[in-house]
C-alpha positions as CSV (number, residue, x, y, z in Angstrom):
1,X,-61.1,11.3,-45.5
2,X,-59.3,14.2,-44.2
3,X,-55.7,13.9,-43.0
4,X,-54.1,16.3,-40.6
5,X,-50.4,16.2,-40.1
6,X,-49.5,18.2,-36.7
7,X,-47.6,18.2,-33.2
8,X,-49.5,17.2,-30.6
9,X,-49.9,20.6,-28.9
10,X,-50.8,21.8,-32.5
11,X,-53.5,20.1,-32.4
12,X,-55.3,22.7,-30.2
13,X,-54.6,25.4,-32.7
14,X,-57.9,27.2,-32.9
15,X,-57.6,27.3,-36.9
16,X,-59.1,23.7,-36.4
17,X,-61.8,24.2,-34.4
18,X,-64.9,22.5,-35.8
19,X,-63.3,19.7,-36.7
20,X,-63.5,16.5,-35.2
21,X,-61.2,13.4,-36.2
22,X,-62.1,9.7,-35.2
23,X,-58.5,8.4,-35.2
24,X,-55.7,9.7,-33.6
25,X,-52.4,8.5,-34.4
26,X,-49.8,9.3,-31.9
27,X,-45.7,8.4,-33.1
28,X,-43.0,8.5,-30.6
29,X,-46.2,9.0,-28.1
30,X,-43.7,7.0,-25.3
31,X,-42.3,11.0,-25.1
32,X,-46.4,12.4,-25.2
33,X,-47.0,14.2,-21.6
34,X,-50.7,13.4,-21.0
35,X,-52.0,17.2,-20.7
36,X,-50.6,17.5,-24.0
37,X,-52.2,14.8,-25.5
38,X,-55.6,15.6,-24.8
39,X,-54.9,18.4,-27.2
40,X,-55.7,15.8,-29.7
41,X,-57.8,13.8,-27.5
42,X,-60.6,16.4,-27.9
43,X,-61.0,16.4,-31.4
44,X,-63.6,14.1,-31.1
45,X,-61.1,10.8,-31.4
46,X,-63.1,7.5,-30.9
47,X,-59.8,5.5,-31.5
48,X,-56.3,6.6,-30.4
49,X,-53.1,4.5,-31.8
50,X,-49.7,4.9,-29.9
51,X,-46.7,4.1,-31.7
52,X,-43.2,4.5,-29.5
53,X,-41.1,2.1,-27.6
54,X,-40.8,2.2,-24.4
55,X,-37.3,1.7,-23.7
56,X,-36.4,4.5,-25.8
57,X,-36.8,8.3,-24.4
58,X,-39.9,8.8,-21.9
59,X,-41.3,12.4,-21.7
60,X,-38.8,15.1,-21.0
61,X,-39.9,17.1,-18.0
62,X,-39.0,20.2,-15.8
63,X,-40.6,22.9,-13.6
64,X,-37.6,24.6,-11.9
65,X,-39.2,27.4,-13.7
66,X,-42.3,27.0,-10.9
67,X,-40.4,28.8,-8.2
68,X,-43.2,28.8,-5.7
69,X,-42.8,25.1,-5.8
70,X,-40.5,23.4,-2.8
71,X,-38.2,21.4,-4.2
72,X,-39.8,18.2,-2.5
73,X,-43.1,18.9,-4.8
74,X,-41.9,19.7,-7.6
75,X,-39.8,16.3,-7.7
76,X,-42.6,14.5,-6.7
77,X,-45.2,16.3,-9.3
78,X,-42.3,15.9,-11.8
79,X,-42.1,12.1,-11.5
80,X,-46.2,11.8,-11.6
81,X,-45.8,13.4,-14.7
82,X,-43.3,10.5,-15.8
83,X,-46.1,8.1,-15.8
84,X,-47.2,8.5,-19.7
85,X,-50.0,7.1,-21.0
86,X,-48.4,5.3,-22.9
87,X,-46.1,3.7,-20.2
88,X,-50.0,3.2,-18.2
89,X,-51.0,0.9,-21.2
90,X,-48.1,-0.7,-21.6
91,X,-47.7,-1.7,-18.2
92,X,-51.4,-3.5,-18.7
93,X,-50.0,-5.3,-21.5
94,X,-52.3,-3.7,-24.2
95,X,-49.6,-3.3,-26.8
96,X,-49.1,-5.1,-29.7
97,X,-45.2,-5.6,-30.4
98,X,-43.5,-5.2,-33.6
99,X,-40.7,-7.7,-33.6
100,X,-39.3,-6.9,-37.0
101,X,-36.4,-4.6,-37.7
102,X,-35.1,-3.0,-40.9
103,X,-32.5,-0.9,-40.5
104,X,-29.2,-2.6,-38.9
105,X,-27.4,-5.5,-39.5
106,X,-28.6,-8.7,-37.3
107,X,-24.8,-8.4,-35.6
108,X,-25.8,-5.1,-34.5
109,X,-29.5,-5.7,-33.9
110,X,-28.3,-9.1,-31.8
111,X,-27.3,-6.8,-28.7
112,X,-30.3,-4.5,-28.7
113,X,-32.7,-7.4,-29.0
114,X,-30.8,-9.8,-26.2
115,X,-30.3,-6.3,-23.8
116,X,-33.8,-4.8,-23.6
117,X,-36.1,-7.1,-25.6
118,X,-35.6,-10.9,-24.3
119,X,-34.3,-11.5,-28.4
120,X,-37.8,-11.6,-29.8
121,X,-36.8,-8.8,-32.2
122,X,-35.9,-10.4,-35.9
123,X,-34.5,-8.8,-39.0
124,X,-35.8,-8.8,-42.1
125,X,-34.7,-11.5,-44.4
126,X,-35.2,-11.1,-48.2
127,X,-33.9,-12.5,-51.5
128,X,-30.3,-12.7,-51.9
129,X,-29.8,-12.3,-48.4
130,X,-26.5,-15.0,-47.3
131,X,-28.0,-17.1,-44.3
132,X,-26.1,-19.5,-41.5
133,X,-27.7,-22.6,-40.9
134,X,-25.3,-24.2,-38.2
135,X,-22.4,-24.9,-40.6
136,X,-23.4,-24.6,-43.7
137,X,-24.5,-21.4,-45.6
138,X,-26.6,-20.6,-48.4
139,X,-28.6,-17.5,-50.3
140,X,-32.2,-17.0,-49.8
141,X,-34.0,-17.6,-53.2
142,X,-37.6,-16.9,-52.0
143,X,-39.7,-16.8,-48.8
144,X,-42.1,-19.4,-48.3
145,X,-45.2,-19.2,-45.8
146,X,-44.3,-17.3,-42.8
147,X,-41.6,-19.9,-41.6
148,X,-40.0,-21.2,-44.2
149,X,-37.1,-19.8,-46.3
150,X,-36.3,-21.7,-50.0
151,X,-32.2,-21.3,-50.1
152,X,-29.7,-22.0,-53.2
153,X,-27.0,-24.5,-51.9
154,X,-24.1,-25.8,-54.2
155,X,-26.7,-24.8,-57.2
156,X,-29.3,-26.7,-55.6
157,X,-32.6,-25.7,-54.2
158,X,-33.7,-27.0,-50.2
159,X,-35.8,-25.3,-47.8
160,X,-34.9,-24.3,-44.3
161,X,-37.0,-23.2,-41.7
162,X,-36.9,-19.8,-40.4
163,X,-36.1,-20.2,-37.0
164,X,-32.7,-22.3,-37.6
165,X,-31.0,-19.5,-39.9
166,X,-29.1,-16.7,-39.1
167,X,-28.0,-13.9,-41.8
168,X,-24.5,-12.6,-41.9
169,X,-22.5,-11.2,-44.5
170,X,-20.8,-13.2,-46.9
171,X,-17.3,-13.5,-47.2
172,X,-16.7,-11.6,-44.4
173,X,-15.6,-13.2,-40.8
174,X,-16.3,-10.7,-38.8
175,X,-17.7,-9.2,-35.7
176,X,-15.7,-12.3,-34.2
177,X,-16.4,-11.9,-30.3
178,X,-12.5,-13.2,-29.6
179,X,-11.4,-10.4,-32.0
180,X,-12.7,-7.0,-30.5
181,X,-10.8,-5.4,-33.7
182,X,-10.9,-6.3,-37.3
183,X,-8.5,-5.5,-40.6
184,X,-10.0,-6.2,-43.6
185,X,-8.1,-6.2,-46.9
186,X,-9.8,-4.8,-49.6
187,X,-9.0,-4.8,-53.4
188,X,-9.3,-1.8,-55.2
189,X,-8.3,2.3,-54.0
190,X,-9.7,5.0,-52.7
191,X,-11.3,7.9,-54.4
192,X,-11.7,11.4,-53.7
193,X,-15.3,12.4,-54.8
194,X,-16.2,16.2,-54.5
195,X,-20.0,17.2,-53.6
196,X,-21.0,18.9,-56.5
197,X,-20.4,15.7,-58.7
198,X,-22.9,15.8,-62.0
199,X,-21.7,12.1,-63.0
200,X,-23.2,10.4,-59.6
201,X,-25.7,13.1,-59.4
202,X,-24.3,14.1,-55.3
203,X,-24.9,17.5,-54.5
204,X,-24.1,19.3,-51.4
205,X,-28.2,19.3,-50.3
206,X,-27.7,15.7,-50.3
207,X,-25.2,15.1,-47.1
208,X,-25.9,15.6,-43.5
209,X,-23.5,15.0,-40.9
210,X,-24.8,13.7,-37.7
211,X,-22.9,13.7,-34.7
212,X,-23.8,12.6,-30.6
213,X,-23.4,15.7,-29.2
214,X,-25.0,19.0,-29.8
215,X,-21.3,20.9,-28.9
216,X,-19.9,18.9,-31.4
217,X,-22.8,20.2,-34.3
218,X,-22.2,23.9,-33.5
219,X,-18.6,23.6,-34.1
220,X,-18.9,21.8,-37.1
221,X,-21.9,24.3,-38.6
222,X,-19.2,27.3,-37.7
223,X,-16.9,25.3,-39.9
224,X,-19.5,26.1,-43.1
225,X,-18.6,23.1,-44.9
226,X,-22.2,23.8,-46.9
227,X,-23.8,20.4,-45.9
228,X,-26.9,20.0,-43.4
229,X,-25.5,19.2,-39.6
230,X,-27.5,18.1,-36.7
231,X,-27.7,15.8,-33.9
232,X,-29.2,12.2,-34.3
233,X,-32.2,12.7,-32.0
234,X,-33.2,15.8,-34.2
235,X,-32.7,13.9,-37.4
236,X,-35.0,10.8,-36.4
237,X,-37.7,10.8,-38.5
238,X,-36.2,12.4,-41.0
């Protein structure tokens, strides 16, 4: 089958005309204006897949550039634009959620998941992980069936069901919501280590430096410190 990779006003290039594609797959479509995606849309598509998240970033919209507008339409054609298709659908409940996470540590993922999604989202647990079950902790040794966990315990082998465990760090007692600030002693030193390093195989291509705030970016890409620089939200993905 024939894969196209493209934006989703690329898709209405006219070097693919003539070609029609069953399945569309749309990511970050929560940000997909819906004039846009028919671009796509009439490729022939018999099945379209959405993949965003809805209380990330909606479609960003502005016609202050339509001067015969009044100001009164344009706000009011501006927020019927708002209403994605993908906001439509989820609204009418056809979604299927994804409730696992891999990327941050369950203490970070706790306030995301309690905040905006009624803490249904989980983290992924895998060997060697260190789990909480009330008191007493242990280290996953294997996953059993979809709710089960088999955990080493004072060199010992029990089972524990998913639901009752929590992961956190071993060793390491914090975030501690009485203590908003944590020292940690560590053993060891710090250790200067220049880009271009042939031992750990680190070169200059191989650092970016994110930042918040697009000001922020420009002055440090005037600084020429040789390493990529951008904001998160044009990293994602990357």
């Amino acid at each position: 089958a024939m894969v196209v990779l493209t934006t989703c006003s690329g898709a209405g290039n006219p070097q693919l005309k003539g070609h029609n594609f069953p399945l569309l797959l749309v990511d970050e479509a929560t940000q997909v204006r819906e004039e846009v995606l028919l671009c796509g849309l009439g490729r022939g598509v018999k099945r379209l897949v959405m993949i965003g998240d809805p209380k990330q970033l909606g479609p960003i919209i502005s016609l202050r550039e339509i001067t015969w507008l009044g100001e009164q339409e344009r706000e009011s054609l501006e927020q019927a634009m708002l209403d994605s298709p993908f906001k439509r659908l989820h609204k009418l409940g056809k979604f299927c959620f994804l409730d696992t996470q891999y990327r941050m540590h369950p203490a970070i993922a706790q306030f995301p998941s309690n905040t905006f999604y009624q803490g249904k989202l989980k983290t992924l647990l895998k060997k060697g992980d260190c789990v909480r079950r009330g008191q007493e902790v242990a280290t996953i040794k294997a996953l059993e069936k979809l709710d089960m966990l088999v955990v080493t315990k004072e060199n010992q082998n029990i089972k524990w069901k998913l639901d009752e465990v929590s992961l956190e760090p071993p060793n390491f007692p914090w975030p501690d919501l009485t203590r908003p600030l944590a020292f940690i002693e560590v053993s060891g030193f710090e250790k200067r280590c220049l880009f271009f390093s042939t031992s750990l195989g680190l070169m200059k291509t191989d650092v970016t430096v994110l930042s918040l705030y697009s000001g922020q970016v420009h002055s440090l890409r005037q600084a020429q410190l040789g390493v990529e620089v951008a904001t998160i939200d044009s990293f994602q993905g990357r």
